[in-house]
C-alpha positions in Angstrom: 0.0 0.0 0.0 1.1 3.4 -0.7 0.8 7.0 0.7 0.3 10.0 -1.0 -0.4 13.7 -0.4 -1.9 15.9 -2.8 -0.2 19.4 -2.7 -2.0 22.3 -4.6 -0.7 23.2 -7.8 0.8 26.5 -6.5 3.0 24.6 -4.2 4.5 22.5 -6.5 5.5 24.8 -8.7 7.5 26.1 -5.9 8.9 23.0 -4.5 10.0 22.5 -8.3 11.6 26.0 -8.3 13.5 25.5 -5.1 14.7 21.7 -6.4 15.9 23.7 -9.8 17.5 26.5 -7.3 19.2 23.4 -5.5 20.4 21.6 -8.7 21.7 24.9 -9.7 23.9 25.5 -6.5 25.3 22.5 -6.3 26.6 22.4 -9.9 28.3 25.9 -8.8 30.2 24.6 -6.1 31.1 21.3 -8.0 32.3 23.9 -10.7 34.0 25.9 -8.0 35.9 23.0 -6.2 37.2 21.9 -10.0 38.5 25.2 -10.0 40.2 24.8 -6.6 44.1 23.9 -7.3 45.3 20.3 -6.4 46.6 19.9 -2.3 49.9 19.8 -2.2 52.0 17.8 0.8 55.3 19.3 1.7 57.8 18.2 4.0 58.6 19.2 7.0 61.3 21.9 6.5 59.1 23.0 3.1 56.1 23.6 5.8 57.9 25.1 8.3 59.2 27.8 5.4 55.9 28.6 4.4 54.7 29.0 7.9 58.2 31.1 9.1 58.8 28.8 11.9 61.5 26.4 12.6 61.0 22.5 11.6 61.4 21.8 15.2 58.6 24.3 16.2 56.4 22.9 13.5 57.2 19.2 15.1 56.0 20.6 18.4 52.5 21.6 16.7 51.7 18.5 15.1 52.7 17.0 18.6 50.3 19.0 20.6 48.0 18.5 18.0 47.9 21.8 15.9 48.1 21.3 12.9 47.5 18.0 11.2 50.0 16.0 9.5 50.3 12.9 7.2 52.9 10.1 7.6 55.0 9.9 4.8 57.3 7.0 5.8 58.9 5.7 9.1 60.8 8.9 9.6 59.0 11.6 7.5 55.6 13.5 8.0 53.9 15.7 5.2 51.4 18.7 5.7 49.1 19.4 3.3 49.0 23.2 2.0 45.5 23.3 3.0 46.0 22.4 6.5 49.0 25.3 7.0 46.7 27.2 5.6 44.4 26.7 8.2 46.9 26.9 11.0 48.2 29.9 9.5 44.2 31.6 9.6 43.4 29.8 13.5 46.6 31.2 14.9 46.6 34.5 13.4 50.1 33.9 12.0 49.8 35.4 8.7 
């Protein structure tokens, strides 16, 4: 058995609208995030450049859980651009 509900016409029309307004959107931000440069992962002393702190000092953030970072290897960790970026707006570093 199934349900239905009978909406007046005027409605419809509207919740057509508002589903074209949606589709609409949603193909601008998928445009927008093709648009969007690939995220890059740098090493630590390439990340600690762009932020304008010492590798050491950037160790100590991703220890105290700062900024997030990726594990490259055994010895290595990567950032990704996006992330510093981040850190960079939180912290007021810029």
């Amino acid at each position: 058995m199934q349900a239905f509900l009978l909406i007046p016409e005027s409605e419809w029309k509207e919740v057509l609208e508002r589903l074209v307004r949606l589709e609409e959107a949603e193909q601008q931000r998928t445009k927008e995030k093709e648009a969007l440069p690939a995220d890059e992962i740098l090493n630590v002393r390439q990340a600690a450049a762009l932020l304008k702190v010492t590798p050491e000092g950037l160790r100590k953030a991703r220890r105290a859980g700062r900024v997030k970072g990726i594990r490259i290897n055994e010895k290595e960790w990567g950032f990704y651009t996006a992330e510093l970026h981040r850190y960079l707006n939180r912290y007021n570093r810029i």
